[in-house]
N, C-alpha and C positions, 0 to 999 in steps of 0.2 A: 365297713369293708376296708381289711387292711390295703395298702400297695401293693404287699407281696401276691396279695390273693389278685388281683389287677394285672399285677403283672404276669404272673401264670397264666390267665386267661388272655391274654393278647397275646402271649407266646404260643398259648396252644390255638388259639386263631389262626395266628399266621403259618402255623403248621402243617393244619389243617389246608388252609388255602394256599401254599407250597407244594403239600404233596397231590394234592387235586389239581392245580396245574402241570404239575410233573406228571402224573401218572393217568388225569384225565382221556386226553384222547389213545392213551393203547388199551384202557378197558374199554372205551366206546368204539375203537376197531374190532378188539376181540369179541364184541355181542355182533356188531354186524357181520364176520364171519362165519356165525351159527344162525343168522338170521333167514328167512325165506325168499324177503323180497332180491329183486335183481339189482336194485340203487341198493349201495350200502345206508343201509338204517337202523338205527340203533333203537329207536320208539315208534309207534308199538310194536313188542314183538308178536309175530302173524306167526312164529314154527321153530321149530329145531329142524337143523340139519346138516350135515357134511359132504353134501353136494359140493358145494365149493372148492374142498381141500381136494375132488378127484376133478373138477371141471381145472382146478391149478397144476395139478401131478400130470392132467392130456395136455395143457396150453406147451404149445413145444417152443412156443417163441419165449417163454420164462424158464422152461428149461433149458434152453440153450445160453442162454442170458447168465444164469445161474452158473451152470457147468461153466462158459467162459469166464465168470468173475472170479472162481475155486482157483481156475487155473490160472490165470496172470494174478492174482493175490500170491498164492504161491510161489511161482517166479519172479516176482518182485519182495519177496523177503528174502527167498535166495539170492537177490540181486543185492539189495537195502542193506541189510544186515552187514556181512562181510566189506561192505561200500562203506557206509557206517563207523564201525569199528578202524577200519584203518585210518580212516580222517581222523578220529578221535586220537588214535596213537600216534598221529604226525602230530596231531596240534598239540600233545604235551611236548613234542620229541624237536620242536622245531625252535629257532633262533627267540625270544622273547621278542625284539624288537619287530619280529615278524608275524607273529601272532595276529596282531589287527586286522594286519590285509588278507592273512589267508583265512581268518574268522571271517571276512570280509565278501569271499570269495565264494565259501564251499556253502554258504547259511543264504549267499545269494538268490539260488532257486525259489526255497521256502516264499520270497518277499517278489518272486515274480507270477504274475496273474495265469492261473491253470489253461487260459484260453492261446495265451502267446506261446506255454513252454506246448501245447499239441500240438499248432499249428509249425511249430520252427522244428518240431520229432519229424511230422511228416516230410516237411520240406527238407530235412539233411540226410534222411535216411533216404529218402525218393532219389536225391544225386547219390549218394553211396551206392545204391542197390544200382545205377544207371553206370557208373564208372567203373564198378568193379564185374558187373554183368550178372550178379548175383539179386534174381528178381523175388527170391525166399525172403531175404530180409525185407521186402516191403510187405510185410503181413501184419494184420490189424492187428493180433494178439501180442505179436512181439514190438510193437512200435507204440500200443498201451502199456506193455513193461518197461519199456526204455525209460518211456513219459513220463508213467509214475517214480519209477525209482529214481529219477531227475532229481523229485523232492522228497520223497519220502528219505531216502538216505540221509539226508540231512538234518528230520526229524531222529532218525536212528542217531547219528552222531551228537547228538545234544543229549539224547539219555546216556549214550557212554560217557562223553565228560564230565554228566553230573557225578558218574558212578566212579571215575575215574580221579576226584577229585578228592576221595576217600582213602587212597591207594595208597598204601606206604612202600616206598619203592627197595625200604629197607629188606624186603624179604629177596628181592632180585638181587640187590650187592650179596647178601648172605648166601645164596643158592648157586650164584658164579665162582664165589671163592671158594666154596665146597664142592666144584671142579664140574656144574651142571652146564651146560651150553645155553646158546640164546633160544635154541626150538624148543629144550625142554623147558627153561622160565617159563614160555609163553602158554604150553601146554601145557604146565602141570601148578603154573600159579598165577600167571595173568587170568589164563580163561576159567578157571574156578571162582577169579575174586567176581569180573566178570558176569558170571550166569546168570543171577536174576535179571540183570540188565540186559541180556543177552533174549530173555524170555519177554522181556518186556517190548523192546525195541522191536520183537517179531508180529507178539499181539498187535501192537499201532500200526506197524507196515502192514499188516493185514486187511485191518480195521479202512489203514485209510485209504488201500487200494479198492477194498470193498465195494466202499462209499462214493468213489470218486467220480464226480462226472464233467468240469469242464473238461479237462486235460484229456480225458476219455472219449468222449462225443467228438471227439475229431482225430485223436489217434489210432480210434478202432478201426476207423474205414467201413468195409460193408459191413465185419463182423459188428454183434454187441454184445453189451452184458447187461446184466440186472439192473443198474442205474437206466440205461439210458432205453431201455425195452420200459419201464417202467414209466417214464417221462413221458413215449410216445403213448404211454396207454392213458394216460390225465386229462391227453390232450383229448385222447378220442371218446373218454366217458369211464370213469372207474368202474369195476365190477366187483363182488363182494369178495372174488379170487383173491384179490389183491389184499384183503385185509385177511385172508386165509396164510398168504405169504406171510406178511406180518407178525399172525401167529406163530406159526413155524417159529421166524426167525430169532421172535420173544424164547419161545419155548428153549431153543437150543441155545441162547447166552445165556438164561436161568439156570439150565443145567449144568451146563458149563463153565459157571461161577461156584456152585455150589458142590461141583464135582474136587475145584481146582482146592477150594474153604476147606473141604475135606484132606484132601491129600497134604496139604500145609497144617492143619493141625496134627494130621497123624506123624508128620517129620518134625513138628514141636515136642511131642511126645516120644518120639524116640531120642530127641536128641536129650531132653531132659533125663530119662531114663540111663542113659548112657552117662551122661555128665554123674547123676547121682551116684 
């Protein structure tokens, strides 16, 4: 037995035993959400069923969970994003020497614990909405936006400067002395160089508003959302719902990766077409 033949078999060992921990427990969710029993179980299976996926579609406490994580994910990329991007264009636009401290500053949240940045959202907006008499802004859903976009922007503003750091600024002296103003640089050739970045920065803001539940679990107040509806149900005993959700949620990233795969190769193909 050569090495090489050795070492292909440890490689495909550990591959094996890689992708089996990686993708192990979402197939052993996914059988327990066709399974019969009421504990999710994966062995032996007793039935097929999709009981589950309607007993999750009535749980109205996951539906509202859900609907509220849509909607503050979404207002927090609206928030993140544009938050984001300006930081990134000060921190090319600002004094060198100064750079440290406002790198210093703005990347600050990111390195602060989700539990401190909900509890100090609640407590400043609690006096704001007291001083100003304005009792709207103390609402769970906008005081989980505030929270998350806290940090989440700052994730956003680290993918622009990676993108930014690509940037030749040469096309903006070109574009000024060909008599274009600074709104139209910004529109018509920052934000094109921009865009992937821009698409990316939105996915994560998403993603990790999603996901989030220190900073949440205490900025939401009465409201909830899917993290933290989900947490109390752990506590109180899993039901096979739950890995019905799961489903779902697999189902729609797969799609929506391979929707995205698509639509990128086909704008490779045109552009080569074009070029040719």
């Amino acid at each position: 037995m050569s090495s090489k033949l050795v070492f292909r078999l440890m490689m495909g060992f550990y591959l094996v035993l890689f992708f089996a921990f990686l993708f192990g427990p979402l197939a052993v969710m996914c059988i327990t959400a066709f399974n019969t029993p009421t504990y999710p179980q994966a062995w032996p299976l007793e039935g097929f069923t999709l009981d589950w996926f309607v007993r999750l579609y009535n749980d109205r406490g996951v539906m509202e969970g859900l609907s509220n994580s849509f909607l503050i994910g979404f207002f927090v990329v609206m928030l993140s994003v544009p938050l984001g991007l300006a930081g990134a264009i000060v921190m090319t636009q600002v004094y060198p020497r100064a750079r440290g401290l406002y790198y210093l500053v703005v990347v600050s949240p990111v390195l602060t614990p989700g539990v401190i940045i909900g509890i100090s959202t609640v407590i400043f907006w609690k006096d704001v909405a007291h001083w100003t008499g304005t009792d709207s802004l103390f609402n769970g859903i906008l005081l989980a936006t505030f929270g998350q976009a806290t940090f989440i922007s700052a994730y956003c503003m680290l993918i622009f400067l990676s993108r930014l750091q690509r940037y030749d600024r040469v096309q903006e002296e070109a574009a000024l002395d060909l008599g274009a103003s600074r709104t139209q640089v910004f529109f018509d050739i920052l934000l094109p160089f921009l865009r992937p970045a821009i698409v990316s920065a939105a996915v994560i803001a998403f993603l990790s508003s999603f996901e989030n539940y220190n900073t949440t679990t205490f900025a939401i107040l009465a409201n909830k959302t899917l993290t933290t509806v989900l947490a109390g149900r752990v506590r109180q005993g899993m039901t096979p719902a739950i890995s019905a959700l799961a489903v779902v949620i697999i189902v729609i990233t797969v799609v929506g990766a391979v929707v995205y795969e698509a639509v990128k190769r086909a704008e490779l193909k045109r552009a080569s077409a074009a070029a040719a």
